[in-house]
N, C-alpha and C positions, 0 to 999 in steps of 0.2 A: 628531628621530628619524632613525635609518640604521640600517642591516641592509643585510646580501648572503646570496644562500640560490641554491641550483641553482632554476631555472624550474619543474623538473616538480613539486619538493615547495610550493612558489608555488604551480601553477597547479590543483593536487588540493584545496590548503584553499581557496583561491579558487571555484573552481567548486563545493565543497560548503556551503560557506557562504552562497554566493548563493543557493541553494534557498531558503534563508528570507527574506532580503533583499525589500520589497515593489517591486513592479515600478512603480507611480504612487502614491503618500501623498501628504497637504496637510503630514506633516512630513518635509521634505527629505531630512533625514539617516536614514531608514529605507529609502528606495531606494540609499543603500550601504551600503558594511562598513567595521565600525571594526575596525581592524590596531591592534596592542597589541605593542610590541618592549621586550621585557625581559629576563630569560635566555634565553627563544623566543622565537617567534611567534604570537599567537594572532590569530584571525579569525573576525568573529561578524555573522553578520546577524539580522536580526530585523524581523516581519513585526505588531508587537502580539498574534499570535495562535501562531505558533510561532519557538522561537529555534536558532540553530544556532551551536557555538562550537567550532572548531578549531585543534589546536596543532600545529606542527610546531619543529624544532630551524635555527639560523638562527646567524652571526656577526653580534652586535649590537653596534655600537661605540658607539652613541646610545640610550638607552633614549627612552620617547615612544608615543604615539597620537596617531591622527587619522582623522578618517571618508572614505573616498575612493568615488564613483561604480559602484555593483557591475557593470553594465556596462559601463563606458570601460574601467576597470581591467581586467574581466575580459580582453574585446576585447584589449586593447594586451598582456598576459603570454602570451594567445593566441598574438599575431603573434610576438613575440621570438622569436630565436633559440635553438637548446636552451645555453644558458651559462649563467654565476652573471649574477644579476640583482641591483641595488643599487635597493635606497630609500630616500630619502632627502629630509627635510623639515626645512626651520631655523624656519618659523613656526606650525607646526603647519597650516599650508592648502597654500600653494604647494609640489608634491610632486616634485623631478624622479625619475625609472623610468630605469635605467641598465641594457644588456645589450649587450655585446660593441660595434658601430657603432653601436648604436640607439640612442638618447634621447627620451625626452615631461617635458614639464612639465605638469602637470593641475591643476587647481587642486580641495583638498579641502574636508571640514570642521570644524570643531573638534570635537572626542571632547566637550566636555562636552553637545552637541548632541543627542548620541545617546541616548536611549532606555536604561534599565537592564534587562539581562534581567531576568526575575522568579526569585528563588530558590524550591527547592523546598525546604518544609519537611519533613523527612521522618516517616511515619507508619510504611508500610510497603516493604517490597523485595524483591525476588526476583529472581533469576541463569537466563539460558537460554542456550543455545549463540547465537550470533553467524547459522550460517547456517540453522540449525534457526525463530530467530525471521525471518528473510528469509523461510522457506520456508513459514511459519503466514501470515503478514501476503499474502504472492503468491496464497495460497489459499483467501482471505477476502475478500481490500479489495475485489474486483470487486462485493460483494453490497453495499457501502455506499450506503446512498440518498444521492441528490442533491438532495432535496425540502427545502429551509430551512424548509418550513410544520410539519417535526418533526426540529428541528436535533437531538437527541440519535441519530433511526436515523443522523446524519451521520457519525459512528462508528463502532467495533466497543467492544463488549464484552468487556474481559480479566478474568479470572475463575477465581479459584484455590482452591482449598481446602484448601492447605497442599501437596498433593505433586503436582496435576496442573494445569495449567495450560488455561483453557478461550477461544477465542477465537472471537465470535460479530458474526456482520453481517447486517443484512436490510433490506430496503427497500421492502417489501408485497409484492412481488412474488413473492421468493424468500429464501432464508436460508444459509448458507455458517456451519459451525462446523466449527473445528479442536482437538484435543486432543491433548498433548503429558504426559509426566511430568517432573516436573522433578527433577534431578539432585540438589540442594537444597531442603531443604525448606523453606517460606515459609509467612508470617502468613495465612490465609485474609482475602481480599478481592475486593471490584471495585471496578474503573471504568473508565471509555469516552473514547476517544482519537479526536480529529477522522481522518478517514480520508486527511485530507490529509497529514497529519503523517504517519501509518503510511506513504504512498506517496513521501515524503522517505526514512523510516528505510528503507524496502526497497533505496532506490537506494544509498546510502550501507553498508548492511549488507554484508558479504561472506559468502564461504560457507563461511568457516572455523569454528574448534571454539572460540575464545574466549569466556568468556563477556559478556555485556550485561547490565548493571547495571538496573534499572529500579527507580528510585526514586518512591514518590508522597507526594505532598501534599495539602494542603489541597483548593486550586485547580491544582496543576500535576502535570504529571508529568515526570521525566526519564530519559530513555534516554541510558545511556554507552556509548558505543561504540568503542573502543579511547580513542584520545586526541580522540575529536571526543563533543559532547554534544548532543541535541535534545533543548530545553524544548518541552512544550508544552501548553494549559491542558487542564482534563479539560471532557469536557462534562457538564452536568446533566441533570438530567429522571430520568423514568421507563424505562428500555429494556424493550423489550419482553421478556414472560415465556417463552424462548422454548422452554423444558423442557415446559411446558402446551401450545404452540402444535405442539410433532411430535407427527406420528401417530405410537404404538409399534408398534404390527403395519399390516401388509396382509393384505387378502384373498388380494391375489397377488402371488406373488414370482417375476420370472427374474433371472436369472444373466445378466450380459452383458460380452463385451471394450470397454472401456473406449474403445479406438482403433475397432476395428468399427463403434459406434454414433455416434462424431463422424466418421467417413469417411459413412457414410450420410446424417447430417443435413447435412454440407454438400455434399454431392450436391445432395440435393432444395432446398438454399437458393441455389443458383446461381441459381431465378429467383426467388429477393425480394431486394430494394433497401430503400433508406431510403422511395420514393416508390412500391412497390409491395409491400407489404407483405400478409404472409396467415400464419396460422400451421400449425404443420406437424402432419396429423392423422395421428398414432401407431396402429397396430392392434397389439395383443398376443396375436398367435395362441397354438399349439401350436409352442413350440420354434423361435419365428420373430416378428420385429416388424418390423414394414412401415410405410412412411410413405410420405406422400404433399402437395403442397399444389398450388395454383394461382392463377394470379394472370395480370393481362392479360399479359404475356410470354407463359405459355402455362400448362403441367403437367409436375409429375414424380413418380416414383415410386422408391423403392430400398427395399430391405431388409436385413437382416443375421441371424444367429443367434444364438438367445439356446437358455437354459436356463432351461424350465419353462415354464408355460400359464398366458398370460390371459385365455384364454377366450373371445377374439373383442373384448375391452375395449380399446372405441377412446377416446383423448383428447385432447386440441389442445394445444401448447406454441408458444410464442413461441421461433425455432429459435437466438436467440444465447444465451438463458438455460439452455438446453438444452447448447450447446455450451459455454460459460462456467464450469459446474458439470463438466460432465465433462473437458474440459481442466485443472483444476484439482485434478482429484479424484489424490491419489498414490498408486493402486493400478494395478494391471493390469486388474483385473476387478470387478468392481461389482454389487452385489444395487441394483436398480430393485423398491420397493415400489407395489403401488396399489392402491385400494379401490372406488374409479366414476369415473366422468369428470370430475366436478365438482372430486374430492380430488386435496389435494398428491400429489406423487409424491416419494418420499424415496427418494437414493442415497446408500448406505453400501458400505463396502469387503464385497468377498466373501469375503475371510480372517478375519471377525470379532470384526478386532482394535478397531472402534469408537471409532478414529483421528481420523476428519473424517463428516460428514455434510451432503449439502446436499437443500434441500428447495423443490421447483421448483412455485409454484400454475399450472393447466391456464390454458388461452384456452379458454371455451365456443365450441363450432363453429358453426357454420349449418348447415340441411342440404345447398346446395349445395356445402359448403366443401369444397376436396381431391378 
């Protein structure tokens, strides 16, 4: 195998294919990337649980594969110089990396070593914008639970019914759904995608208007993304019902800026830490919501302006969940639902357009709490 190709288009499939690449395996050749020179370039890691596979354009005078180190390799295309970069291998193992003075000999592995990705068989597919799906996935994945004891919340939720596209995450805690129409109309379907894989696809995604191919299967799913692809398996199980699980109305509704109410919450969270922790008790006046918490550092208090009466209904929230959801939320302004202390609090956009909704369960208080 040989090929020469400029460093920087090298070092963009390098580093995106690494994403998948395992970082420790008992099989060797999964902690690198198998390079494939034939009319391009392609570069593929693979972690048994999601795959990544990138092509770029290259002068190949040697067709050939081989598996090389996703680290060393990365590391050494790192350091080079910005010039055309030569690689080149006569046994398929011993590899020398040629750029401008520099030189390494590394030693690889043989491509038949490697692992096959899994193809997807396809059942069904649907088309969304490139940075439209970046910007559904950035305002979801945070809700993804991390709890293996219900590997399927480890997921979100894609969910279509032919012309809108529905994406859900939750983790007991809280729940994050986004809502999109899609341009293309598609097979009504679901299925649930590890959240780690979506947190690959967001890095990898740009914010342009191409569209992303998403293809499903059996067992996989694949995301096309210009000329790079992420396999990766679907999870099973049951996901939570989570149409049954929002409250449709509240008792009470304000109006609130978006930015206003996370400048206040991290106000009052400047004194809780990881090892001091307390949650933030909410009051929903007349046309005014007030918080407060306390914790051995000391106390705080701040407020902001809202639109409309809760009547004195105070609630406790856990202040990153709080911030998380509304950081996330892509409106200006935000209808805050709630019923008693005990109940969810649902925020939806206040132009309702019914876009995204996230749904945040309270911290019961103490009385001395805040």
């Amino acid at each position: 195998m040989k090929f020469s190709c400029e460093k920087s288009l090298l070092l963009t499939a390098v580093n995106t294919a690494s994403r998948a690449a395992s970082p420790k395996s008992d099989i060797t050749a999964l902690e690198g990337l198998l390079i494939e020179a034939d009319a391009g370039i392609t570069i593929s890691g693979y972690d048994l649980k999601t795959g990544i596979r990138t092509s770029f354009p290259a002068d190949v005078t040697e067709p050939g594969k081989l598996v090389l180190d996703a680290r060393l390799f990365g590391d050494i295309i790192r350091k080079l110089p910005d010039d055309v970069v030569t690689v080149e291998s006569k046994d398929g193992v011993m590899t020398k990396i040629a750029c401008a003075m520099s030189e390494f000999n590394i030693l690889g592995t043989p491509a038949a070593n490697y692992p096959e990705l899994p193809t997807v068989d396809h059942q069904h597919s649907l088309r969304i914008k490139e940075g439209l799906l970046k910007a559904m996935i950035s305002q979801t994945n945070f809700a993804v639970s991390t709890n293996e004891a219900r590997p399927i919340h480890t997921g979100e939720l894609f969910e279509t019914d032919g012309e809108t596209l529905t994406m859900v995450a939750v983790d007991g805690y809280r729940l994050a759904l986004r809502r999109e129409k899609l341009e293309t109309a598609a097979e009504p379907c679901s299925f649930v995608v590890p959240g780690t894989a979506l947190a690959e696809i967001e890095r990898i995604a740009g914010d342009g208007e191409d569209a992303v191919v998403i293809t499903l299967g059996t067992k996989h799913v694949l995301f096309e993304i210009g000329t790079t692809l992420v396999i990766s398996r679907r999870l099973e199980g049951e996901f939570l019902n989570y149409k049954s699980s929002i409250p449709h109305d509240g008792k009470f509704v304000v109006k609130a800026s978006r930015r206003a109410v996370i400048e206040a919450v991290e106000r009052v969270s400047l004194i809780i830490s990881d090892k001091q922790k307390s949650p933030v008790r909410c009051t929903f006046g007349e046309n005014a919501l007030s918080m407060c918490t306390s914790t051995p550092l000391g106390k705080a208090y701040d407020e902001c302006e809202v639109v409309g009466d809760g009547s004195g209904l105070e609630i406790g929230f856990n202040n990153k969940y709080v911030l998380d959801a509304l950081k996330a939320a892509p409106a200006d302004e935000v209808f805050m639902q709630l019923s008693t202390g005990v109940a969810p609090c649902v925020v939806i956009p206040a132009d309702g357009s019914r876009n995204f909704l996230y749904m945040i369960l309270p911290v019961r208080l103490r009385v001395n709490e805040g």
